[in-house]
C-alpha positions in Angstrom: -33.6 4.2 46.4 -31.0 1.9 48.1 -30.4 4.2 51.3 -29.4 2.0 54.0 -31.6 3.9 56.9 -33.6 7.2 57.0 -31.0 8.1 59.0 -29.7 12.2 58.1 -25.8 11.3 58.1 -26.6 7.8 55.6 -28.7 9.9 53.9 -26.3 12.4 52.5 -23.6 10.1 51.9 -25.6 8.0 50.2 -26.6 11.2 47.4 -23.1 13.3 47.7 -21.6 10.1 45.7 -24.9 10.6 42.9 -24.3 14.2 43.3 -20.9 13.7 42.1 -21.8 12.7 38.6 -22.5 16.4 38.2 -21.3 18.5 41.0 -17.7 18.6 43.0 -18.1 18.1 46.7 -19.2 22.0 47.7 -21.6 21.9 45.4 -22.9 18.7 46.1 -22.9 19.4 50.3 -24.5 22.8 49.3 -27.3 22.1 47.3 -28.1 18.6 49.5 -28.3 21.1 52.6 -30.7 23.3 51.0 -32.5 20.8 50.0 -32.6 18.4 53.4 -33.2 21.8 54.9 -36.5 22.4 52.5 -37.9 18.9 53.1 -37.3 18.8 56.8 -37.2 22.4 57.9 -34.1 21.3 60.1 -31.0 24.1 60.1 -27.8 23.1 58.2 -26.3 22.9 62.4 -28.8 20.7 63.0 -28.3 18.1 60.4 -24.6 18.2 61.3 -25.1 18.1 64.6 -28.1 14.8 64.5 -26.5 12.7 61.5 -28.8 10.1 63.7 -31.6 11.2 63.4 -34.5 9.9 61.0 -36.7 11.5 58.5 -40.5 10.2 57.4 -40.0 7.8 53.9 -42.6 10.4 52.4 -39.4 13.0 53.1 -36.9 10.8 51.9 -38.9 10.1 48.7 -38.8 14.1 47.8 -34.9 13.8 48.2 -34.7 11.1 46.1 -36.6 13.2 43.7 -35.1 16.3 44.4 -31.2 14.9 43.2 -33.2 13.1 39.9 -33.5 16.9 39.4 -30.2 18.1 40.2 -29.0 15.5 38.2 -30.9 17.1 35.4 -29.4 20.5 36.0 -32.6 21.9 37.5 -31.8 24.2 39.5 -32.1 23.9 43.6 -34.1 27.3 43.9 -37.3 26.2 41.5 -36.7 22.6 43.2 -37.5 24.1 46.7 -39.5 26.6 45.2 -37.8 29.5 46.6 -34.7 31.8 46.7 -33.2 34.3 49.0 -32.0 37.7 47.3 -31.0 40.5 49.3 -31.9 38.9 52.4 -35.1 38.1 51.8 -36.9 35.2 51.0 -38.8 34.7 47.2 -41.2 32.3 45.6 -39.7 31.4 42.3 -40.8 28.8 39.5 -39.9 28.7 36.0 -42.1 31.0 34.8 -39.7 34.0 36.5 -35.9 34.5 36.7 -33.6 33.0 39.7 -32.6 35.8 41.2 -28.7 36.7 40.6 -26.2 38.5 43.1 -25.3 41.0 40.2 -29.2 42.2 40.9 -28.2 42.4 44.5 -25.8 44.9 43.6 -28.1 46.8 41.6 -30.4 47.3 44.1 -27.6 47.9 46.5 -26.9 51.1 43.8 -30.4 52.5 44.1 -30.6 52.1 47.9 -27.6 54.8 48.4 -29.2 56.9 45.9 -32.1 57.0 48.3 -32.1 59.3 51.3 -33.9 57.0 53.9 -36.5 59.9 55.2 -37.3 61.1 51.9 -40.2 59.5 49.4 -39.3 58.5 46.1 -41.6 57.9 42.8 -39.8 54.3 41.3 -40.5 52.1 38.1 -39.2 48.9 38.3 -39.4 47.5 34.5 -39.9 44.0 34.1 -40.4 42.9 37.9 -40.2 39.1 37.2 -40.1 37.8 40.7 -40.7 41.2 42.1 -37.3 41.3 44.0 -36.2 44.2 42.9 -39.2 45.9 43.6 -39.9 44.6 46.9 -36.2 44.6 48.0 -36.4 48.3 47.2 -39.6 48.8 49.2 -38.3 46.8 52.3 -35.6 49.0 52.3 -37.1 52.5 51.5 -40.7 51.8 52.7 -41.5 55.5 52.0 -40.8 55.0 48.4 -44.2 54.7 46.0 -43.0 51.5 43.7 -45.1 50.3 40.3 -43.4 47.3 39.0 -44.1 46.5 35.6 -44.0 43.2 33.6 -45.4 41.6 30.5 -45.7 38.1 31.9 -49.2 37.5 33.9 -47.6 34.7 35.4 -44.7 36.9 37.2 -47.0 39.4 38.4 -48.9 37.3 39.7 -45.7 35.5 41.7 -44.7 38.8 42.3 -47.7 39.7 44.1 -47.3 36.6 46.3 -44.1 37.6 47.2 -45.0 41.5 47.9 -47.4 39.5 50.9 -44.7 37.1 51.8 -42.6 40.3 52.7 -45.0 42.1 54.0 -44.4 45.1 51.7 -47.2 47.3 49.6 -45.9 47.3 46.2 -48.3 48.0 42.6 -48.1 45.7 40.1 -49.3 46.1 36.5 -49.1 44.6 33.0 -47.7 46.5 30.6 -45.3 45.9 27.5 -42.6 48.1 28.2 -42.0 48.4 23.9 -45.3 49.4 23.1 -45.9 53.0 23.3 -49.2 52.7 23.6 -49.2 51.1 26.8 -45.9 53.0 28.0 -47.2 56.5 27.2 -49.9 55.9 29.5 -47.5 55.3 32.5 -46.6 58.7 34.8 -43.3 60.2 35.8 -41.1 58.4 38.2 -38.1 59.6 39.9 -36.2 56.8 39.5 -36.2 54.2 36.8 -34.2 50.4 37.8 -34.2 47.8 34.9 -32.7 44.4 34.8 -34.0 43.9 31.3 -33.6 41.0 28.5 -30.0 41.3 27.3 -27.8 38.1 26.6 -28.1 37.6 22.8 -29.2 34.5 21.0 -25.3 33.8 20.1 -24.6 33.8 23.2 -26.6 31.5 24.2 -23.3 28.6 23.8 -22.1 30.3 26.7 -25.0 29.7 29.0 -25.4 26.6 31.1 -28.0 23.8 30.8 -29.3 24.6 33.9 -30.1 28.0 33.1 -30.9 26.9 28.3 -33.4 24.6 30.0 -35.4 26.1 32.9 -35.3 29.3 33.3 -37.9 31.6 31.1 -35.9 32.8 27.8 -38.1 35.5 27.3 -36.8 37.1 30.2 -33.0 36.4 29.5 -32.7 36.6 25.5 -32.9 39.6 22.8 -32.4 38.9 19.2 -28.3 39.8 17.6 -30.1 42.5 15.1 -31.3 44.4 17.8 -29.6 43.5 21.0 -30.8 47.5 22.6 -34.1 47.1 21.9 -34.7 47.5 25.9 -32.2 50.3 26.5 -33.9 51.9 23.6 -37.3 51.7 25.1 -35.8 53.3 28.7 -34.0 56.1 26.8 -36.8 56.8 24.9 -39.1 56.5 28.6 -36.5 58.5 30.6 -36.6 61.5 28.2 -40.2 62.2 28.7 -41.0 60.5 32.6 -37.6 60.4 34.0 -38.5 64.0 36.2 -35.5 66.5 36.1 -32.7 64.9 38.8 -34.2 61.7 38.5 -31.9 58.7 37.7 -31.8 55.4 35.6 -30.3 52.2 36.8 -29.9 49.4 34.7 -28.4 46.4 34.3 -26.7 46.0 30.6 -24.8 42.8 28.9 -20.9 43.3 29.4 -19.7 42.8 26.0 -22.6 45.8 24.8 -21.4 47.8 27.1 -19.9 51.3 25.0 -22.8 50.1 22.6 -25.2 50.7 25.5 -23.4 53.6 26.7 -23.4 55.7 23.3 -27.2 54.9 23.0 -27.8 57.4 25.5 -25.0 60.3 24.8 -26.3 59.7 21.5 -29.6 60.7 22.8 -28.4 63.7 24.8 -28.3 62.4 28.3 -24.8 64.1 29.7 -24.5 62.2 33.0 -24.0 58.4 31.9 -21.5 55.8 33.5 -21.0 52.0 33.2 -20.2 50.5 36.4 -18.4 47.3 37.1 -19.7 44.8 39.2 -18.1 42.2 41.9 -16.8 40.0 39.1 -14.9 43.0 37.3 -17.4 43.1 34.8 -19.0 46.1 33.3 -22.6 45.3 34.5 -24.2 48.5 35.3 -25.6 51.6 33.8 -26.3 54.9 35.4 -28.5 57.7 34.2 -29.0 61.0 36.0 -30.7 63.7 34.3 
């Protein structure tokens, strides 16, 4: 591994110069605290403040194992095995979706639609890592939340992180464009998406890191039918959407008046496309 000492300070000197194959310095300081952080459980003020201090050669073999990963564009969240979103703290692997802060803001969007002392009936389609769903919940604990997914394997890391924060949330399989399975499901009185969107041409645009880790089920839609979702949720919200209920979503930018005239075209009357942080049309809204 050719790391002088176990020392913290010649540790990350050492890997901030491998790092930089790949990552500028930020990057590379970031991702090396989260991970020293992980391994050791010291805070990023305490490795700056101890650059003496040593760690165990079983530690320093996970770092060294950690940047072979980095190096390989894996991303630091299913390295550690965890990401924080909204706050909170989830167990992630590559069988669910990193978190993004675009999903913050979309649960940020439901939240204010929510009166705090008032119960709420919510469908969260396609959980994934449940952090909608649980975000949602920790928020508005008087809220009654089924989250729904067609992955086993995310529900069942979306169970595990329901108990890691504490919250009660119902998980259940169901394939959201079967209406077999859907019809089956009860009203709601609000529906919040974050739905397979990016099309398969787009996929050029996408990073390794994301191409070669992350689930593609959960990210891509074929280019003949990029709706196919937003189909299935106007068709849901006609018939279980309850009268003043509402519809968030999140939509792919360049589909946006695409996604938009899906539902006029379906006669819903109150239907906006927000922007989010970046300037980027991001969000849809729905209230019947």
């Amino acid at each position: 591994m050719e790391v002088r000492t176990n020392k913290i300070g010649d540790i990350r000197s050492h890997y901030r110069l491998k790092l930089a194959q790949l990552y500028n310095d930020r990057e590379a300081d970031t991702l090396l605290f989260q991970l020293l952080s992980d391994i050791t459980q010291m805070s990023k003020a305490h490795i700056l403040s101890f650059p003496e201090k040593t760690i165990s050669e079983s530690e320093l073999l996970r770092v060294h194992f950690g940047v072979k990963d980095l190096l390989k564009n894996k991303p630091i969240q299913y390295i550690i095995g965890n990401a924080e979103f909204y706050g909170l703290n989830f167990k992630v692997n590559s069988k669910v979706l990193i978190p993004r802060p675009e999903t913050e803001e979309l649960v940020e969007m439901v939240i204010k639609n929510i009166p705090e002392n008032e119960p709420r009936k919510v469908l969260d389609v396609g959980t994934g890592s449940g952090c909608i769903a649980i975000a949602i919940k920790k928020l508005r604990p008087l809220c009654d939340i089924l989250a729904i997914d067609i992955s086993e394997f995310a529900l069942e890391m979306a169970q595990q992180n329901a108990v890691l924060n504490n919250v009660q949330v119902q998980f259940k399989k169901v394939d959201f464009l079967k209406k077999n399975q859907v019809q089956l499901l009860p009203k709601f009185d609000i529906v919040v998406s974050n739905p397979p969107y990016v099309r398969n041409s787009e996929k050029l645009m996408m990073k390794k890191n994301v191409l070669d880790y992350e689930p593609l089920l959960a990210l891509f839609v074929d280019d003949d039918n990029p709706l196919i979702f937003y189909e299935a949720l106007a068709s849901f919200c006609e018939t279980n959407l309850q009268a003043g209920g509402m519809l968030f979503a999140e939509i792919n930018q360049y589909l946006s008046a695409e996604t938009e005239q899906l539902f006029t075209g379906n006669g819903f009357k109150n239907v906006n496309i927000e922007k989010d942080l970046f300037g980027n049309d991001r969000f849809l809204t729905v209230l019947t």
